[in-house]
Structure formats: C-alpha cells, structure tokens
NUMIPA-960730 format. One record per residue (C-alpha): residue in three letters; z, x, y; residue number from 1. Coordinates in nm, 4 decimals. Layout:
NUMIPA-960730
NODE   resn         c3         c1         c2   resi
NODE    ALA          Z          X          Y    NUM
...
//
This chain:
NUMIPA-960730
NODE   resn         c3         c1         c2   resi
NODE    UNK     9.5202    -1.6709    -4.2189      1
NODE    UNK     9.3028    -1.4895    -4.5238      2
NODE    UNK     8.9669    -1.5379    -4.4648      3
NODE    UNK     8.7591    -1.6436    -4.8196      4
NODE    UNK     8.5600    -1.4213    -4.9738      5
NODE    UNK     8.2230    -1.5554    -5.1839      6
NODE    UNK     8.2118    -1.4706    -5.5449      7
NODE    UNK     7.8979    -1.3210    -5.6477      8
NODE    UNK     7.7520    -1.6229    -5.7832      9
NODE    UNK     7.8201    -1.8102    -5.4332     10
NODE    UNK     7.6416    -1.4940    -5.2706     11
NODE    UNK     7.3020    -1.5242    -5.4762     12
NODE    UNK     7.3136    -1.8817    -5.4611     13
NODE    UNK     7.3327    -1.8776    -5.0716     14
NODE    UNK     7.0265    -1.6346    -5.0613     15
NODE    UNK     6.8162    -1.8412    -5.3156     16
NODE    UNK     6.8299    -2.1614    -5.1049     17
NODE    UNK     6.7830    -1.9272    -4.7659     18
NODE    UNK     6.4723    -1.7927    -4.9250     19
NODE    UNK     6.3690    -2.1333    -5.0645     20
NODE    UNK     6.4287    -2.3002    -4.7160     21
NODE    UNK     6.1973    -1.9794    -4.5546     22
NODE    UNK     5.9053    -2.0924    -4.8176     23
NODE    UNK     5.9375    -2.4537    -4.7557     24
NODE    UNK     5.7883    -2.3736    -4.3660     25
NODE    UNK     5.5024    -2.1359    -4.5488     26
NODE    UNK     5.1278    -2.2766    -4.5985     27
NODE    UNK     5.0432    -2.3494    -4.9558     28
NODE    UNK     4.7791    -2.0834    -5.1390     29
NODE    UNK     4.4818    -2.3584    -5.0515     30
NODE    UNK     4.5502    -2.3421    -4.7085     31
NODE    UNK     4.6286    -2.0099    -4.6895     32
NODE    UNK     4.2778    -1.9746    -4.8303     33
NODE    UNK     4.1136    -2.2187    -4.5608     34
NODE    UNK     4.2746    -2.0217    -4.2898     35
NODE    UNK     4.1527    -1.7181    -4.4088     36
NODE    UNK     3.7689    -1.8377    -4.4151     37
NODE    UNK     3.8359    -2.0124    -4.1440     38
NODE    UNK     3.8965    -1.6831    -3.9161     39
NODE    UNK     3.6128    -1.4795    -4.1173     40
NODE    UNK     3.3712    -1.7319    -3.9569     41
NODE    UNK     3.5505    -1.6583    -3.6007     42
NODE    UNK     3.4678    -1.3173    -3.6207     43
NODE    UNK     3.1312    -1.3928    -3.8040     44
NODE    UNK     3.0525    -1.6029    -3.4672     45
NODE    UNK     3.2258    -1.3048    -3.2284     46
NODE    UNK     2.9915    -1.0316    -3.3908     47
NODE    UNK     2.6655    -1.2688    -3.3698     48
NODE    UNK     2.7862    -1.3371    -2.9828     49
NODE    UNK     2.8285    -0.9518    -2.9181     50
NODE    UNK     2.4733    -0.8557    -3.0961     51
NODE    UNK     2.3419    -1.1282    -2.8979     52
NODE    UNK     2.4520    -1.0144    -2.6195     53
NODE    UNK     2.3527    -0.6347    -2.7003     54
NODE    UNK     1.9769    -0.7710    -2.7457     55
NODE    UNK     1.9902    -0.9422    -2.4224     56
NODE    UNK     2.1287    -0.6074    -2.2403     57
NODE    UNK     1.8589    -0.4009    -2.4290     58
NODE    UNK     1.5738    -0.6731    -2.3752     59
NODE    UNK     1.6763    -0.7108    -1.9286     60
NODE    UNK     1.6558    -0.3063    -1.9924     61
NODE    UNK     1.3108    -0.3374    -2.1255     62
NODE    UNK     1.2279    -0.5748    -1.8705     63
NODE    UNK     1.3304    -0.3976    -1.5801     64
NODE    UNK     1.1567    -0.0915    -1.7564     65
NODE    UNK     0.8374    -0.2890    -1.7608     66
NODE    UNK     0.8491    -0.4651    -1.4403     67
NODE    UNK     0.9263    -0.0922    -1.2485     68
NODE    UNK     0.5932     0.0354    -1.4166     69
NODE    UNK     0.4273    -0.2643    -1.3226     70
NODE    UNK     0.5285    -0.1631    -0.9828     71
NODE    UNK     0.4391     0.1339    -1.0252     72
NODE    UNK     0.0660     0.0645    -1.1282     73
NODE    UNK     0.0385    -0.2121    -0.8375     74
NODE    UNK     0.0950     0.0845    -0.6062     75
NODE    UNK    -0.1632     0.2777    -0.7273     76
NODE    UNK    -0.3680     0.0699    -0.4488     77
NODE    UNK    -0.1939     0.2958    -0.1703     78
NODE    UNK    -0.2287     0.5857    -0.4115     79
NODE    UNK    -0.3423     0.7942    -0.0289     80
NODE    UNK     0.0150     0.7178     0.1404     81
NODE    UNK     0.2363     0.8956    -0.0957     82
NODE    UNK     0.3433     0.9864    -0.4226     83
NODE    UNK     0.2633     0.5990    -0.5387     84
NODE    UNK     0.3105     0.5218    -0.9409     85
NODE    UNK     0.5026     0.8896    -0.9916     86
NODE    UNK     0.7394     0.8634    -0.7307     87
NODE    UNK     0.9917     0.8694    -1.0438     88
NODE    UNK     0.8324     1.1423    -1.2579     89
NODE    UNK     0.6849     1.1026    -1.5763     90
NODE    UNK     0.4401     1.3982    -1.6762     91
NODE    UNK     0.1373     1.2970    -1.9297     92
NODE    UNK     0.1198     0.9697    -1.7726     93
NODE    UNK    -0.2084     0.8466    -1.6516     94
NODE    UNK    -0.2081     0.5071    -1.4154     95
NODE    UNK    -0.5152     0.2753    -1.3746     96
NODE    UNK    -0.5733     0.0439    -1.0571     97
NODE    UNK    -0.8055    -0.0650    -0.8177     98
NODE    UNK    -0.9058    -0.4089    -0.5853     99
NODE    UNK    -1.2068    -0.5545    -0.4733    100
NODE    UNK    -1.3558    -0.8320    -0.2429    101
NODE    UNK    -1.6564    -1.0630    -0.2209    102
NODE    UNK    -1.6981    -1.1964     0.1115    103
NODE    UNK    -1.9425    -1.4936     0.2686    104
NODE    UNK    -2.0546    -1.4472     0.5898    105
NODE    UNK    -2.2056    -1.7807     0.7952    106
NODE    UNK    -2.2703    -1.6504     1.1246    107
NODE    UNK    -2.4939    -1.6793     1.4431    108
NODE    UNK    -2.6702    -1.3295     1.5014    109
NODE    UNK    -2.9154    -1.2535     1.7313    110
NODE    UNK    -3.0058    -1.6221     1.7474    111
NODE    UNK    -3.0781    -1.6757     1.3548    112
NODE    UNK    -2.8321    -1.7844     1.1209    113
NODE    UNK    -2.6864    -1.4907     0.8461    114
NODE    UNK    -2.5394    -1.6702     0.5446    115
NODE    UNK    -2.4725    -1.4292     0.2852    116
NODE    UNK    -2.2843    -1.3690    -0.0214    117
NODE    UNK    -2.1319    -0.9870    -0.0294    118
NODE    UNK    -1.9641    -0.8491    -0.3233    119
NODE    UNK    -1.8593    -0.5802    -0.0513    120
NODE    UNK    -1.6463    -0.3263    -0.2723    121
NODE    UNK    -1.5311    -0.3017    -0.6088    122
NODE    UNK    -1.2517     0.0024    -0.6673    123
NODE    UNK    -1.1443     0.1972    -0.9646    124
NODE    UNK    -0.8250     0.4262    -0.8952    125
NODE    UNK    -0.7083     0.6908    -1.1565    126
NODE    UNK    -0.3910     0.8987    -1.1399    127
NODE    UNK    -0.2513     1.1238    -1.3283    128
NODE    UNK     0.1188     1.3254    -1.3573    129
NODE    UNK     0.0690     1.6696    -1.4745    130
NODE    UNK     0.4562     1.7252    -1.4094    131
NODE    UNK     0.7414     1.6484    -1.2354    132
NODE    UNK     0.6290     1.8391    -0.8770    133
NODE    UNK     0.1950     1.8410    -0.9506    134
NODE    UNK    -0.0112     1.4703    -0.9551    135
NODE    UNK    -0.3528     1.3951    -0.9061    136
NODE    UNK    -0.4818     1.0735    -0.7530    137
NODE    UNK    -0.8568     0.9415    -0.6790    138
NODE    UNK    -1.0630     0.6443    -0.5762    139
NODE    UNK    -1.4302     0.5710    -0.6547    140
NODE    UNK    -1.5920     0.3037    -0.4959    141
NODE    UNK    -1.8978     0.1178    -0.5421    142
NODE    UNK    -2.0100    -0.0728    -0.2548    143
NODE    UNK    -2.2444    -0.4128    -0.2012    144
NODE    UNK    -2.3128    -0.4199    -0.5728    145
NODE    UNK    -2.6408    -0.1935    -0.5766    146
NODE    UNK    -2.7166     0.0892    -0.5303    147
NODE    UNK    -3.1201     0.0228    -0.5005    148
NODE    UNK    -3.0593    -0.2065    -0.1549    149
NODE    UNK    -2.7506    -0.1181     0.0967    150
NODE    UNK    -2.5208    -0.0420    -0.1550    151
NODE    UNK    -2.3711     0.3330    -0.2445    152
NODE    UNK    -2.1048     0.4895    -0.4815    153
NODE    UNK    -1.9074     0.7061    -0.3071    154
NODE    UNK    -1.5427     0.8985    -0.4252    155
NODE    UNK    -1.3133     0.8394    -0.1628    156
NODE    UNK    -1.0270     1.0218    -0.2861    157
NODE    UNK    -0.9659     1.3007    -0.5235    158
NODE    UNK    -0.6658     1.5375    -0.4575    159
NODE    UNK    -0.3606     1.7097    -0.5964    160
NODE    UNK    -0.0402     1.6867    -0.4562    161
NODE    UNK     0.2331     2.0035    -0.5260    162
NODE    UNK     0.6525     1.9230    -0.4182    163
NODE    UNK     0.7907     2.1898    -0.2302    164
NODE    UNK     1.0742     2.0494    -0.1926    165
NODE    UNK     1.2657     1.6859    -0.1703    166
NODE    UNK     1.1216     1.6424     0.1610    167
NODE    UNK     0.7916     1.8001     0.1257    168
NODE    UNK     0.4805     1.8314    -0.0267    169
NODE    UNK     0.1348     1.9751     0.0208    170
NODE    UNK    -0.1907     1.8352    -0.1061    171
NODE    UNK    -0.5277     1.9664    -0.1606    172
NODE    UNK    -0.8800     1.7854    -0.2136    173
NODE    UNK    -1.0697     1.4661    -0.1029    174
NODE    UNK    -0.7800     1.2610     0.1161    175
NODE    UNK    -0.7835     0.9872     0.3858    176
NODE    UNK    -0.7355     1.1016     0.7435    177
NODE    UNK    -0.3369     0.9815     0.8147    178
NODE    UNK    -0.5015     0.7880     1.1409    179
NODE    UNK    -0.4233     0.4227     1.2460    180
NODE    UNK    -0.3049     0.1148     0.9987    181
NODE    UNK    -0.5893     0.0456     0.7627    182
NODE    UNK    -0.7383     0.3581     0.6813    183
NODE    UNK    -0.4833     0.4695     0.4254    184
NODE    UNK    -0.3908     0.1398     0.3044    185
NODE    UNK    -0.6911    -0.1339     0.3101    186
NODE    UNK    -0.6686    -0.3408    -0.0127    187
NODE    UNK    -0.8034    -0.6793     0.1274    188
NODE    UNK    -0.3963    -0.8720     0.0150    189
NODE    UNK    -0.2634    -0.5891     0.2460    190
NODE    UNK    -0.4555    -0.7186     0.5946    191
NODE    UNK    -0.5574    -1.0578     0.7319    192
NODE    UNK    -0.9095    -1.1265     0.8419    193
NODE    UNK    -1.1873    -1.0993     0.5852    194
NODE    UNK    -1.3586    -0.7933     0.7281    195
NODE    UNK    -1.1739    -0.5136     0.8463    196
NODE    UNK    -1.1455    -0.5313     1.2009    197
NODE    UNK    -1.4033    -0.4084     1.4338    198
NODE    UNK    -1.1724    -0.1520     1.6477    199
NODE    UNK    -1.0204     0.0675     1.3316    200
NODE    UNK    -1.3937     0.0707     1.1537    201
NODE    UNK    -1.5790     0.1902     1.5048    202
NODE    UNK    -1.3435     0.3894     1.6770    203
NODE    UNK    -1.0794     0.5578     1.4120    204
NODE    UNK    -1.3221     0.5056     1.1901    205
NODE    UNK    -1.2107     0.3126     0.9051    206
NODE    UNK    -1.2925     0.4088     0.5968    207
NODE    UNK    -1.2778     0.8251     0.7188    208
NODE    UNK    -1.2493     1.0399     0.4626    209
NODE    UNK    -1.2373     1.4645     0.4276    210
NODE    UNK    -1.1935     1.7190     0.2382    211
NODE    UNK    -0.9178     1.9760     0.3306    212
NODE    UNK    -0.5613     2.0707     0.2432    213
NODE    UNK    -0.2333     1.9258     0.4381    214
NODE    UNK     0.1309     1.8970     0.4274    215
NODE    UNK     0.3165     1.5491     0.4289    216
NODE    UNK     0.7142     1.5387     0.5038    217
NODE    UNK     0.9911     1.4047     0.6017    218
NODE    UNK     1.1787     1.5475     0.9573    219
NODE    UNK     1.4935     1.2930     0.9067    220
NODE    UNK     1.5746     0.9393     0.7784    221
NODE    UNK     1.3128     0.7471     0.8800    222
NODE    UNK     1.0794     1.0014     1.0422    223
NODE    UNK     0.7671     1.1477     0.8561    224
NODE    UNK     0.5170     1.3393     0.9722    225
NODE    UNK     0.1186     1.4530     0.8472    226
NODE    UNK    -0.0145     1.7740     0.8980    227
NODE    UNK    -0.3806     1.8560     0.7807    228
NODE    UNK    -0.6623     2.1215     0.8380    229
NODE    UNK    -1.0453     1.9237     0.6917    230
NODE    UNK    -1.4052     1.8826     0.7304    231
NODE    UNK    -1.4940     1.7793     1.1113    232
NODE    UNK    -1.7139     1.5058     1.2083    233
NODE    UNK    -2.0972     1.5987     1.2889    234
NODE    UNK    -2.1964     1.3722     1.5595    235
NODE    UNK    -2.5383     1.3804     1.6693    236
NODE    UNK    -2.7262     1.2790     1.9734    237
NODE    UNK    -2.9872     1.1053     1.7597    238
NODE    UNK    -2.6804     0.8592     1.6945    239
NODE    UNK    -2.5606     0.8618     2.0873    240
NODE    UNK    -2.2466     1.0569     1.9203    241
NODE    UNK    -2.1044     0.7246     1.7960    242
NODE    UNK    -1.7684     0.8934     1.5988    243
NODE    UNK    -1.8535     0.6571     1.2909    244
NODE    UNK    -2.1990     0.8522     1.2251    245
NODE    UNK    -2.0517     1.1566     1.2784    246
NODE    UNK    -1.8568     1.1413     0.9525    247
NODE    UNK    -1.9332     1.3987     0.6463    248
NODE    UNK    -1.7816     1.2229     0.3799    249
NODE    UNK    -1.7489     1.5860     0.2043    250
NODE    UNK    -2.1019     1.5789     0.0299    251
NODE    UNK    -2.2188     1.9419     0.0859    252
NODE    UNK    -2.0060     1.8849     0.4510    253
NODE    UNK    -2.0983     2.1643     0.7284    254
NODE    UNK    -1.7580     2.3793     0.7431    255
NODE    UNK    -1.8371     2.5760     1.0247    256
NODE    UNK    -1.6041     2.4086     1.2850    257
NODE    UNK    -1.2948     2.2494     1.1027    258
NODE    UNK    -1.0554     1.9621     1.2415    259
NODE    UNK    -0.7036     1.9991     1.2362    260
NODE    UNK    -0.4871     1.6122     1.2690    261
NODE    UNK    -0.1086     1.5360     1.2810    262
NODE    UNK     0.1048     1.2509     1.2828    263
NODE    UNK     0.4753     1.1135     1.3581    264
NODE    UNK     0.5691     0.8149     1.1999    265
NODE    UNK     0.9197     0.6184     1.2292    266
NODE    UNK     0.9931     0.3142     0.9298    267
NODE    UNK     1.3755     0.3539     1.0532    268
NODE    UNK     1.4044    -0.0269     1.0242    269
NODE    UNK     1.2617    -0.2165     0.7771    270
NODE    UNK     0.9494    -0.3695     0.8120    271
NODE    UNK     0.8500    -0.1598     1.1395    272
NODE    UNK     0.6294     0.1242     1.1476    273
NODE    UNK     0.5669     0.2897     1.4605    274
NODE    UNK     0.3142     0.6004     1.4314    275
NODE    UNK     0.1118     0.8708     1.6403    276
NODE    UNK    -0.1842     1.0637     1.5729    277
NODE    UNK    -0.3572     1.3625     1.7259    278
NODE    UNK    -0.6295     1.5363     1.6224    279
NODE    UNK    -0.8554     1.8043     1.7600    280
NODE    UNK    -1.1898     1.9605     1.7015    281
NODE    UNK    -1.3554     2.2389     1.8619    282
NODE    UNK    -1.7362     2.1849     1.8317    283
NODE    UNK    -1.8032     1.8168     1.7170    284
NODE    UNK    -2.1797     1.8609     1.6334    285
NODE    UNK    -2.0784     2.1568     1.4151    286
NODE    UNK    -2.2393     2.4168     1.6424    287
NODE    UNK    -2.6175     2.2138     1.6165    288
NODE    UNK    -2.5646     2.0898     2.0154    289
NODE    UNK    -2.4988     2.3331     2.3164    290
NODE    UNK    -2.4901     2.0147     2.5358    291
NODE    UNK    -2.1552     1.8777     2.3316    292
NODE    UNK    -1.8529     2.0276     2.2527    293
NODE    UNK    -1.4889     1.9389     2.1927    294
NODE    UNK    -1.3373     1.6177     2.0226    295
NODE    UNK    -1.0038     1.4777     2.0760    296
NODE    UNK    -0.8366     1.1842     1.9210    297
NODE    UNK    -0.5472     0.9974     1.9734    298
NODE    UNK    -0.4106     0.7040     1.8346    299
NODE    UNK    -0.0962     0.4946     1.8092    300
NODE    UNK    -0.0101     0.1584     1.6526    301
NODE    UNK     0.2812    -0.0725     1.5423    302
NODE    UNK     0.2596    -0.2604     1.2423    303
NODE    UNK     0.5761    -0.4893     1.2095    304
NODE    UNK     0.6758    -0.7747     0.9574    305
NODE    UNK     0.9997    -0.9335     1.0690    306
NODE    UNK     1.0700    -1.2423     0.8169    307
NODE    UNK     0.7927    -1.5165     0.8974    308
NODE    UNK     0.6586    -1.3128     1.2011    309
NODE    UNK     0.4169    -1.0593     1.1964    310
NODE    UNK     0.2366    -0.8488     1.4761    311
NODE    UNK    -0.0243    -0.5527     1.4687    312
NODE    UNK    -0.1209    -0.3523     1.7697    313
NODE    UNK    -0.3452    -0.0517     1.7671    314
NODE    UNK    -0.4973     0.2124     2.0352    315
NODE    UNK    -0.7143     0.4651     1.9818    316
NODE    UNK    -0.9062     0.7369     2.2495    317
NODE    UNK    -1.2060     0.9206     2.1568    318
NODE    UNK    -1.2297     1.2372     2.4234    319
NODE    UNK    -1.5436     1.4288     2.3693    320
NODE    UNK    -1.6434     1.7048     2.5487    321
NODE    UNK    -2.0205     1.8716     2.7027    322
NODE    UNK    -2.2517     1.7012     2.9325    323
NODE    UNK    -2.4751     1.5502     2.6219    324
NODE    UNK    -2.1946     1.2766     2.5567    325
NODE    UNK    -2.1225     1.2566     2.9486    326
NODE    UNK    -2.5165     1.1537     2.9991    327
NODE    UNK    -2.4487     0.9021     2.7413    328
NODE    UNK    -2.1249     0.7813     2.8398    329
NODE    UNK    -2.0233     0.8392     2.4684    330
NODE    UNK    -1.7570     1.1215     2.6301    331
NODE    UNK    -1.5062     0.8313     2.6412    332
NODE    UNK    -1.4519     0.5581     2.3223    333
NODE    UNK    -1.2225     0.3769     2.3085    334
NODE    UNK    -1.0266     0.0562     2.1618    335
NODE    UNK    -0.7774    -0.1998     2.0705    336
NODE    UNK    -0.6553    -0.4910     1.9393    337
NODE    UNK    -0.3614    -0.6971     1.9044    338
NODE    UNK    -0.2756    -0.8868     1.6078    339
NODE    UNK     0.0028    -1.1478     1.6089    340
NODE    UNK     0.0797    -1.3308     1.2628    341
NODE    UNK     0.2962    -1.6238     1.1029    342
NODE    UNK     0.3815    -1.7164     0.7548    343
NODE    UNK     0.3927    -2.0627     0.6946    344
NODE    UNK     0.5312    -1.9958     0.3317    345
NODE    UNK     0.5774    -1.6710     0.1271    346
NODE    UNK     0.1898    -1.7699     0.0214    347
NODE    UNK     0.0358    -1.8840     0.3419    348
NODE    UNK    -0.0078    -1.6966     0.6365    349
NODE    UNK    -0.2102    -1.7766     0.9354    350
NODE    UNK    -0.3091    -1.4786     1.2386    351
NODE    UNK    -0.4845    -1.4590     1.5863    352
NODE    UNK    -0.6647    -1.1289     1.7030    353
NODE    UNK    -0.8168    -0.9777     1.9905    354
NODE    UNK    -1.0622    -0.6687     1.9576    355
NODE    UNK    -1.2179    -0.4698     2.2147    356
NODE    UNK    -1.3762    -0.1607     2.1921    357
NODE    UNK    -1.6828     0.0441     2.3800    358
NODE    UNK    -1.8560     0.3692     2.2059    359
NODE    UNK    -1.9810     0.4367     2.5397    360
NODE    UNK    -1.6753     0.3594     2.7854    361
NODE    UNK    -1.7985     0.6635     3.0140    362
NODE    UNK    -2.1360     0.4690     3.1147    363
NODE    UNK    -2.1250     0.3458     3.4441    364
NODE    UNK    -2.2705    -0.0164     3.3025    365
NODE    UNK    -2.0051    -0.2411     3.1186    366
NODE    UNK    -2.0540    -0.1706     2.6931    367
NODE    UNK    -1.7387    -0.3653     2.5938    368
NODE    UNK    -1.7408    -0.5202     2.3428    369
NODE    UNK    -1.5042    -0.8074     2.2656    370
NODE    UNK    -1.4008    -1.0280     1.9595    371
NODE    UNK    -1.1869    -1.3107     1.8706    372
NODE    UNK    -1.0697    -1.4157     1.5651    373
NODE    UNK    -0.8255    -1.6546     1.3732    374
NODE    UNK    -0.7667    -1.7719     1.0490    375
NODE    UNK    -0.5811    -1.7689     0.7011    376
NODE    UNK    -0.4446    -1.5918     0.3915    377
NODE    UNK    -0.3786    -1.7601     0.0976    378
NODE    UNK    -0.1970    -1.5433    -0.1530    379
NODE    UNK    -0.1836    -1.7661    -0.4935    380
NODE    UNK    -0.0196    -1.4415    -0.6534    381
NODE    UNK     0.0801    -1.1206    -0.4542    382
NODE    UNK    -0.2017    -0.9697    -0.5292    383
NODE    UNK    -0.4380    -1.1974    -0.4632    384
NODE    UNK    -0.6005    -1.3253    -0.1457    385
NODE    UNK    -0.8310    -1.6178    -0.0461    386
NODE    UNK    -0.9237    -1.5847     0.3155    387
NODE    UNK    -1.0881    -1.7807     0.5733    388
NODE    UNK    -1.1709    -1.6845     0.9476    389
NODE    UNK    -1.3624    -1.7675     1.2779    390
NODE    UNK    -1.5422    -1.5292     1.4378    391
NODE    UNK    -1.6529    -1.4960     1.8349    392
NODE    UNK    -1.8313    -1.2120     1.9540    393
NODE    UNK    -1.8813    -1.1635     2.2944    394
NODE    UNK    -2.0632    -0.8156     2.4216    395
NODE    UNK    -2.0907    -0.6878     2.7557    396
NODE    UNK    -2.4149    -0.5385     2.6474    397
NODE    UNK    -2.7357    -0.6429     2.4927    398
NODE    UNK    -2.5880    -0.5533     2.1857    399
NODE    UNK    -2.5203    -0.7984     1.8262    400
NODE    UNK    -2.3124    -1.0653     1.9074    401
NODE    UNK    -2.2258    -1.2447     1.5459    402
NODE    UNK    -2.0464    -1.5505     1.6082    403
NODE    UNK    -1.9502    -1.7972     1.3169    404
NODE    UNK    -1.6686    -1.7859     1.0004    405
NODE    UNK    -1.6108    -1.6073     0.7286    406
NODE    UNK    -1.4755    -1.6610     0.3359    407
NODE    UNK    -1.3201    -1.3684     0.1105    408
NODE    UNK    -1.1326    -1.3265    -0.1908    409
NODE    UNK    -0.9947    -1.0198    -0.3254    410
NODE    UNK    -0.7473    -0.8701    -0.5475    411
NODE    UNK    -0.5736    -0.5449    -0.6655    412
NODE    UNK    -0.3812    -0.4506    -0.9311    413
//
C-alpha cells in the first residue's frame, strides 16, 4: 500500500490551522498587559518587604548597639572591680555615671529619739579610654550635702589601668582595697539594708581607700586573684587603734611603712562568689608608736544569688601587734554577719541579718556588739531602690545602742 503524500498547499494549510489552534490558548494583548503590571507590583511589594526588612536588621543592630553602651555606662558604678564600660575597647571614649542615696533615720539612741533626713552621698564617676590596653577611671564623692556641718568631698578613686596581657593587667593611682563584698561595689540597688552594714564599715572598713599600684588577673576559668602594694593605715592610740580611724585616705598619706594585700576569688558558677583576702603591714602607726606594731588582716565571704534565694556571709580578723593594742584589747577585732535573702518578684526582695563585731575583742570585759535587722528592697527599675528596714542594737558595752527603722532611696546610672 502507497502511503499519500500532501501537496504543498495541504502542507501550509495544516501548519496555518496548527499555529492558529496554538494562538487560540494565548492571552489577548489586554491581558497580556494586566499580567504584566500585575507581576511589576509583586516585585514592587517583594523589594518594599526586603528594604523593610533591611531597616529592621539595621535598626535591632542599632538597638543592640545602644542597649550594650547603655550597659556599658550602668557599669561605670563598679568602675573599681574591673575594666567596667571598656571591657570592649573603644579609645576617645569618655563614660559618665554615678548613684546616690538619701536616707531617714527614726531611731532610739541613747534614750532620745534621732529622726533625721540624710542626703548621705551623691557620686559622680568619669572614665575615660585612652586606647585599647590604657583607661582611666575615678569617683568623687560628696557626702551629707555640706561641707560646712558633717559633710566632706572626698575622691575615692582615680587610677589607670595598663593590659599586659588577656589575663592581666596592672593599675596605678587612687583604688579600693579588693577586701570583703561592699567595698568595691556599694551602689545602694547593689545591697539590701539602707545603711551599709555595721561589720564591713568597722572592721574591713568600708569605704577604704589607698593609693598604690597592683596587679589584677586571672589564674584559670573562674579564678582571679588581686595583688597590691599602698598607703598603710595610721592607727593611733588617741583612737584606741580602732582600724576605721586609722585610714589615710591618700591626702598627704605617711609612706613610711607600706601595706601589701592579696586576694583569691572563684565566680566558677554563676551567681557565687567565694573570695579571700590577706593583707599585712609592718608598723601600723607608721613608726609614731613603739608600744604597737604589726597589722594583719584576713577576710573571707560568700556572696551567692541562686534564682529567688540569696545569702551573704562575711568574716573578717584584725591581728595587731605591740603591747599598746594588747592593754587595750584592740590587738584582736573582729566580725561577722550573715545575710540570708528572698525575692518575692524580680522587683521585691525582702532579707534578715545578723551583725556582730568587737574593736576590742582582746579585753577581758565583753565589747560585742550585736545587731539585727530585716526589711525590703523595692526596685521600680534596676537601678533604682526604695528601702525600708528595722533596726535592733544590742551592745555588750556601754556603748550606742540605736534601735528603730530606717527609709532610703537611691539610684545609679
């Protein structure tokens, strides 16, 4: 069988209706058009999405940016424990901070009533990064207002700080003793109780400041250590060589007999510190005394925030040498307290503590002196504290007994 063959005309016909059957399933030129608009307004809407999303990336940026030196200006307030706002670098920048506290005081003393209204400290820190590896940090204080009555301005810090290295750094000028829990770190939203507890302020004592030159590192993960060569204490007998009296605060300070201090601390888990100090001097009455002698120190305290639970505890030994203190029973002072804590809410926290202390533990007569306290903070912002406490006071002695409460507010920024 032949199979038929198309004549040309057949042929182009057959294409003309293939090619007319192929156009039939095309869109027209209008909607052609619409489709065409109607994806230029897709990727009108996928290029607004993707710059909206670029300014959202580039504003969290800016946020984080700003919240990190917010950060880093809140911890300007601990601007003694460490590198503080720099931590990060940043040379030319100067950071700005400081706290205060007013405090009312309603308590029995001496059998007459003491109400009074204390704007106790007001504090001005200033830092500044000269480079990566050299900052400079300081702290002036004015205290209860004016100057004319009980109150003072005094420069508590002012000192440079040099990296050696990743793990260590050395630091010359006007620095806090690295000794017990408050004396580095005291802004009033750090600590419960409006005052600073009796114990660190008598015995370390609280606020102790020197001039000198140290070295701060750190030994392994978790483990730091302090060592620092400064001004000694001057304790006189006029003063029955009470260790608070005795302190220089490096205004024209006598430099014939330095002190040398050191400290371990461990922060291997968070929330827990666990820390030692030691510190020796040779001739605490630089050299003014020949009945007095040697000083040593030592200290150790836990401060540890576990979720809702908190707890302080602190010791600290005074042993100072020469028959002067001996006759005095000043050779021995001592102290502690104990300071368990629970947040009711990340804003309210309530505590319990019990003080003792005795600048005069080597008298053969009982000098103890003992207080109890409890109370609230109130933190309406992080950096902000309303506090309330009772007070009980109960001496051995015939010394000041102050029993009552106590209001405070304070802030740092």
């Amino acid at each position: 069988m032949k199979h038929s063959k198309l004549s040309p005309l057949g042929a182009a016909l057959a294409g003309l209706f293939a090619v007319s059957a192929q156009a039939a399933d095309l869109p027209s030129q209008e909607e052609m058009w619409r489709i065409i608009q109607q994806q230029q307004r897709e990727i009108e809407a996928l290029r607004h999405d993707q710059q909206s999303t670029e300014q959202k990336v580039e504003a969290t940026g800016e946020a984080l940016d700003s919240l990190q030196a917010g950060t880093a200006e809140a911890t300007a307030t601990a601007l003694g424990a460490g590198h503080g706002p720099f931590e990060h670098g940043g040379a030319g920048k100067t950071v700005v901070g400081g706290y205060g506290e007013l405090h009312y005081n309603n308590l029995e003393r001496d059998g007459r009533n003491k109400k009074e209204i204390d704007l106790h400290r007001a504090i001005l820190f200033l830092g500044h990064q000269f480079s990566d590896d050299i900052r400079f940090f300081s702290e002036l204080e004015v205290e209860h207002a004016d100057t004319e009555g009980n109150g003072a301005v005094e420069l508590e810090q002012a000192w440079l700080e040099f990296d050696l290295n990743d793990r260590l750094s050395a630091r010359a000028g006007l620095f806090l003793v690295p000794a017990g829990i408050l004396n580095e770190t005291h802004e009033p939203a750090t600590f419960y109780g409006v005052e600073r507890n009796p114990v660190e302020k008598n015995i370390i004592p609280t606020t102790w400041w020197v001039g000198g030159a140290g070295l701060k590192g750190e030994l392994a993960p978790g483990w730091s250590f302090d060592l620092a060569v400064h001004e000694g204490m001057d304790t006189r007998a006029a003063d029955n060589y009470a260790v608070r009296a005795g302190r220089q605060k490096t205004s024209e300070a006598d430099a014939a007999d330095l002190a040398a201090t050191g400290r371990l601390k461990w922060t291997g888990i968070a929330g827990v510190e666990l820390a030692a100090t030691v510190q020796y001097q040779q001739d605490m009455t630089q050299g003014r005394d020949p009945n007095a002698g040697g000083a040593w120190l030592y200290e150790a305290h836990a401060d540890i925030q576990r979720d809702r639970l908190g707890l302080r505890a602190l010791y600290a030994l005074w042993d100072l040498d020469g028959s002067g203190p001996a006759a005095l029973g000043a050779d021995r002072q001592t102290g502690f307290y104990i300071e368990p804590s629970f947040k009711l809410t990340p804003k309210l926290g309530l505590f319990a503590r019990y003080n003792q202390w005795n600048n005069r533990a080597g008298n053969s007569s009982d000098t103890r002196k003992r207080q109890y306290q409890a109370g609230l903070n109130y933190w309406p912002h992080p950096d902000v504290v309303v506090k309330f406490d009772l007070q009980n006071q109960d001496n051995e002695d015939s010394s000041t007994e102050e029993k009552g409460f106590n209001l405070g507010v304070g802030y740092q920024f």
